[in-house]
C-alpha positions in Angstrom: 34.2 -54.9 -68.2 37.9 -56.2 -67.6 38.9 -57.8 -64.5 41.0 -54.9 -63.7 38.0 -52.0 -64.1 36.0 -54.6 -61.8 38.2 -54.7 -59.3 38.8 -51.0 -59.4 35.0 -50.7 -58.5 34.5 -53.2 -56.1 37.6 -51.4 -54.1 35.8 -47.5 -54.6 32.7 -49.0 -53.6 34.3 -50.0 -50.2 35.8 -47.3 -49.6 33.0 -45.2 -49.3 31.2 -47.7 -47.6 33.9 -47.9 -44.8 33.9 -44.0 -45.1 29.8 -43.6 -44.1 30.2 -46.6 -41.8 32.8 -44.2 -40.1 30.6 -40.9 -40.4 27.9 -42.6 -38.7 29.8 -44.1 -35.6 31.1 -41.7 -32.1 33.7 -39.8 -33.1 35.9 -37.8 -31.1 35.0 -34.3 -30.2 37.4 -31.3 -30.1 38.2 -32.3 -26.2 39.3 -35.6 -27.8 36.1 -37.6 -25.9 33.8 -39.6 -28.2 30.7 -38.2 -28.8 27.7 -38.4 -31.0 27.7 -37.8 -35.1 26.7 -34.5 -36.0 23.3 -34.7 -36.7 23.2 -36.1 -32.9 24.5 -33.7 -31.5 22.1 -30.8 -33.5 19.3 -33.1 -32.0 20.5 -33.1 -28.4 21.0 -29.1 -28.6 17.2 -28.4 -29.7 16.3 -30.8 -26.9 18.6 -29.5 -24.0 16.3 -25.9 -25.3 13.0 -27.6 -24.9 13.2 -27.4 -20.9 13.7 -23.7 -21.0 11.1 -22.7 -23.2 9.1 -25.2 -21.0 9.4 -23.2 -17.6 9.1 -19.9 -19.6 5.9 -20.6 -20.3 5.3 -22.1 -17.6 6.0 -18.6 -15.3 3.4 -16.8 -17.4 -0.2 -16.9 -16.7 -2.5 -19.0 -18.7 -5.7 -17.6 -20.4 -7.7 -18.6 -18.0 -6.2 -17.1 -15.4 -5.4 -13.7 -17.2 -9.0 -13.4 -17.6 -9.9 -13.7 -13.9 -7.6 -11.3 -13.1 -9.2 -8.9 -15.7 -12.5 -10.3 -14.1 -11.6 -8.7 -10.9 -9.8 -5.7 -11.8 -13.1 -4.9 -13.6 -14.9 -5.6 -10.2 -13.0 -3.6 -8.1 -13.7 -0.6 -10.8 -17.5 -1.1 -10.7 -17.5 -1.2 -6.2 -15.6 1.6 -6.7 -17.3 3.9 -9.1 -20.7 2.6 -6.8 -18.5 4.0 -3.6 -18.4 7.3 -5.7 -21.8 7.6 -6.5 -22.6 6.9 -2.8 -20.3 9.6 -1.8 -22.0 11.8 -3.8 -25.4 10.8 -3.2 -24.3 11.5 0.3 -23.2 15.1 -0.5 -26.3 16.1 -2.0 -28.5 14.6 1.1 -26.6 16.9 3.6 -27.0 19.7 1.4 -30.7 18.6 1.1 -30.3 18.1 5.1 -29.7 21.4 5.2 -32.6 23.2 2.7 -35.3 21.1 3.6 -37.6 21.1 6.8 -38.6 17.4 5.5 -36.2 15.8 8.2 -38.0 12.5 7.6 -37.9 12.3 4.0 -34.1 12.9 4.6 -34.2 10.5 7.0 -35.6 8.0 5.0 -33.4 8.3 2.3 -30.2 8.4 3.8 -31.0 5.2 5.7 -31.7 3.5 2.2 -28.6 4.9 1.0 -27.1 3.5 4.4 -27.9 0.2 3.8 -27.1 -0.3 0.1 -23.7 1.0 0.6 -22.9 -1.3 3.5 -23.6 -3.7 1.2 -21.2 -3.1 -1.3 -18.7 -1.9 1.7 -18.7 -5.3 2.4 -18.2 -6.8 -1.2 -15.6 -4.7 -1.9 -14.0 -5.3 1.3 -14.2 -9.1 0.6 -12.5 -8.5 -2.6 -9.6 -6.4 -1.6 -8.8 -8.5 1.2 -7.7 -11.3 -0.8 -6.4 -10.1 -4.2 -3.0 -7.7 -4.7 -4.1 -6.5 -7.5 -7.8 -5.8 -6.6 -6.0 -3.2 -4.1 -4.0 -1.6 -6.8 -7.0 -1.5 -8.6 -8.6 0.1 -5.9 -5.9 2.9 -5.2 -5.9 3.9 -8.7 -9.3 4.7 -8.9 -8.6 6.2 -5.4 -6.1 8.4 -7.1 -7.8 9.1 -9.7 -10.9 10.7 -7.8 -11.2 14.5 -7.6 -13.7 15.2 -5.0 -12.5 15.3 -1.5 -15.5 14.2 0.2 -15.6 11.1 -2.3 -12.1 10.0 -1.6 -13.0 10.5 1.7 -15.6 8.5 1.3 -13.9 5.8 -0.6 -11.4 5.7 1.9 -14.2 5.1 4.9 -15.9 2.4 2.8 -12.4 -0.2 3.5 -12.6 0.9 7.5 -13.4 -2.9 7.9 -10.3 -4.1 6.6 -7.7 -5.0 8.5 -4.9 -2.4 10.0 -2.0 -3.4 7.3 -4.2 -3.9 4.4 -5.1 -0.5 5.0 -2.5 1.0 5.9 -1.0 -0.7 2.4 -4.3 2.1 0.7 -3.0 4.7 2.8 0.7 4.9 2.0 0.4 5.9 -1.4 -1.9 9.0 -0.7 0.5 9.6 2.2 3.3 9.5 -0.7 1.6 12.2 -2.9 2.6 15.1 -4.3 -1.2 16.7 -3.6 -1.4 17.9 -0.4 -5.1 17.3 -0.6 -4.0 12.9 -0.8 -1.4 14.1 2.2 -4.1 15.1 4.3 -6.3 12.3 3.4 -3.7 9.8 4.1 -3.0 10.9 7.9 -6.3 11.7 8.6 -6.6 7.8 7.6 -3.6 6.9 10.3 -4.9 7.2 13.8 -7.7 4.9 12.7 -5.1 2.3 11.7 -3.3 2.2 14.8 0.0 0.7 13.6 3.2 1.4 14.8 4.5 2.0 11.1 1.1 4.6 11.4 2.5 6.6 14.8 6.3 6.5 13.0 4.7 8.1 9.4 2.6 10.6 11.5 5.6 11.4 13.6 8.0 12.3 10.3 5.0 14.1 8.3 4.6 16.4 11.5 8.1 17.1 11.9 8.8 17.4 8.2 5.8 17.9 6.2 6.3 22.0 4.2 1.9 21.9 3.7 0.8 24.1 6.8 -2.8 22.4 6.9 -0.9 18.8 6.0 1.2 18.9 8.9 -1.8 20.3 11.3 -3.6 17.4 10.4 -0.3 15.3 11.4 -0.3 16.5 14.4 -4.0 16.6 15.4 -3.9 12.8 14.2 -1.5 11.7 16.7 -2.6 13.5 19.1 -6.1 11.6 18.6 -3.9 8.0 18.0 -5.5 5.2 19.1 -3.0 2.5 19.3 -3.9 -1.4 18.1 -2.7 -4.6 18.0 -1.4 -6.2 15.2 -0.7 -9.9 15.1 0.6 -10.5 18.8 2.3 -6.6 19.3 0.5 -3.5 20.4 1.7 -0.1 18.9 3.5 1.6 21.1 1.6 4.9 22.1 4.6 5.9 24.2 6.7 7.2 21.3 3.8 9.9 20.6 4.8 12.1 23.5 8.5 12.7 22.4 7.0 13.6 18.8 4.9 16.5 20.4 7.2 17.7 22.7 9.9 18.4 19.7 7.1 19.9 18.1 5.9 22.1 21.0 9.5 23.3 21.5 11.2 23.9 18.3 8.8 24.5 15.0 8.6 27.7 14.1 4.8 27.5 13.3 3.3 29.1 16.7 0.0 27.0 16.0 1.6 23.8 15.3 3.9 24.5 18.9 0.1 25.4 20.6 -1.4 22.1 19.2 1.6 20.2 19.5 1.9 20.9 23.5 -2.3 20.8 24.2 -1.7 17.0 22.5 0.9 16.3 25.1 -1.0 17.2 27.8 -4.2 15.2 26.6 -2.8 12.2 26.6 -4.1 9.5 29.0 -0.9 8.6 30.7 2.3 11.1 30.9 5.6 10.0 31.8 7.8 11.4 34.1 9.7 13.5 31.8 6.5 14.5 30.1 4.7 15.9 33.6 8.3 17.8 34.0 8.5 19.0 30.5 4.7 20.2 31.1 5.5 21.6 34.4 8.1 23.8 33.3 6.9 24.7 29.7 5.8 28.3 31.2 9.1 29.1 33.0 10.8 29.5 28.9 8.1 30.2 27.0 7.8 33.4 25.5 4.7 33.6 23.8 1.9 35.0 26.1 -1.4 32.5 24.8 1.1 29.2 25.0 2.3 30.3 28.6 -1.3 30.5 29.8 -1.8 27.2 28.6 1.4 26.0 30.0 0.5 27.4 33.5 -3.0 26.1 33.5 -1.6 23.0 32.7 1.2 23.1 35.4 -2.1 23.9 38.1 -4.2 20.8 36.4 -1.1 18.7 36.9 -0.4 19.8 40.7 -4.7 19.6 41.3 -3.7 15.5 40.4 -1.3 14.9 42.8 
């Protein structure tokens, strides 16, 4: 090789050395900053990613605890479908009740039948109190049940939970679009004794279109019990109001009789109720709810 050629490829050599010494060093980026070399900057991308993915997973439930869940769901199913079979055990004992003159064999059995299904009352009970889902578990069977006495049943078996956790399994039969689940639902209220209890009562009596669902509205707050929940009492004064609206303007005559006999059974009447009692008669046109009235206007004056 001539000198010339040698020195020709020492210089090419160079150069491409210089070039990949360049390549591999910060250059700038399209803001004109330096920054990392390509491959760099592919490697910080997939990294900045990694976090993401990370709390992605992280939000969704692990194996271990997707299968407790389904654990409990399938729980909640078997209490349930035992609070069935105790509701109809208990249908066929009153029938029995009723075609036997074997009292105490009765007797016998439905105190067995008693005492198991307290049992599971109060595993079932332990369960829905502390799981979500175990409660929506619990309404979907509920909703799912046919029988009224069964439901009725099933709803009596969660009596010992607290007043928002069951009023939280009433709502949705209150929500229905079967009148039977209506009925259920407020027939469930006065037992609950909320305040959010008196205020649903009070708007399915006024508003309810089911003659027998809005009957039982009405009958239920009349029979209202208020309770405490947390550190408030409901307040059983906004019942009276409710039936006196009702006792004056629905167009139901027997809703207006039950409406006013619920006014004047409660324990304590306000002024404005004793005068909206007292002078119930004077307007009234109908000649059974003026009785009433009257006799009502004499029990009040008997009082004073």
């Amino acid at each position: 090789m001539t000198k010339k050629k040698r020195f020709l490829f020492i210089t090419a050599g160079g150069g491409i050395a210089i070039v990949l010494f360049i390549l591999s060093r910060d250059h700038p980026n399209r803001n004109g900053e330096l920054g990392a070399g390509p491959e760099s900057v592919q490697t910080e991308r997939v990294e900045a990613s990694l976090p993401v993915v990370h709390s992605t997973v992280n939000q969704e439930s692990s194996p271990s605890e997707n299968l407790e869940l389904a654990a409990e769901r399938a729980k909640v199913r078997r209490l349930g479908h035992q609070i069935t079979e105790f509701g109809l055990t208990q249908k066929l004992l009153l029938q029995l009740r009723k075609g036997t003159s074997d009292q105490k064999s009765y007797r016998e059995k439905r105190n067995a039948l008693r005492t198991e299904k307290r049992l599971v009352e109060e595993e079932l009970v332990d369960l829905l109190y502390g799981s979500n889902e175990a409660r929506e578990e619990y309404i979907a069977i509920l909703k799912q049940e046919k029988d009224p006495f069964v439901k009725r049943e099933m709803m009596g078996a969660t009596r010992r939970l607290g007043p928002i956790l069951r009023e939280e399994l009433a709502a949705p039969l209150v929500a229905s679009s079967d009148p039977g689940d209506r009925k259920l639902g407020v027939e469930t209220l006065p037992r609950i004794g909320t305040q959010k209890s008196i205020d649903t009562l009070s708007d399915r009596a006024k508003n309810e279109r089911d003659p027998e669902v809005q009957a039982a509205a009405v009958r239920a707050l009349t029979h209202f019990v208020p309770e405490r929940t947390g550190k408030e009492w409901a307040d059983g004064s906004t019942i009276a109001p409710t039936l006196r609206e009702l006792a004056t303007n629905q167009q139901n005559l027997a809703i207006r009789e039950m409406a006013f006999r619920g006014l004047i059974a409660q324990r304590h009447l306000s002024p404005e109720d004793r005068e909206f009692v007292e002078t119930f008669a004077d307007h009234e046109t109908d000649p059974n709810l003026k009785e009433i009235a009257l006799s009502a206007r004499r029990a009040l004056a008997a009082r004073r």
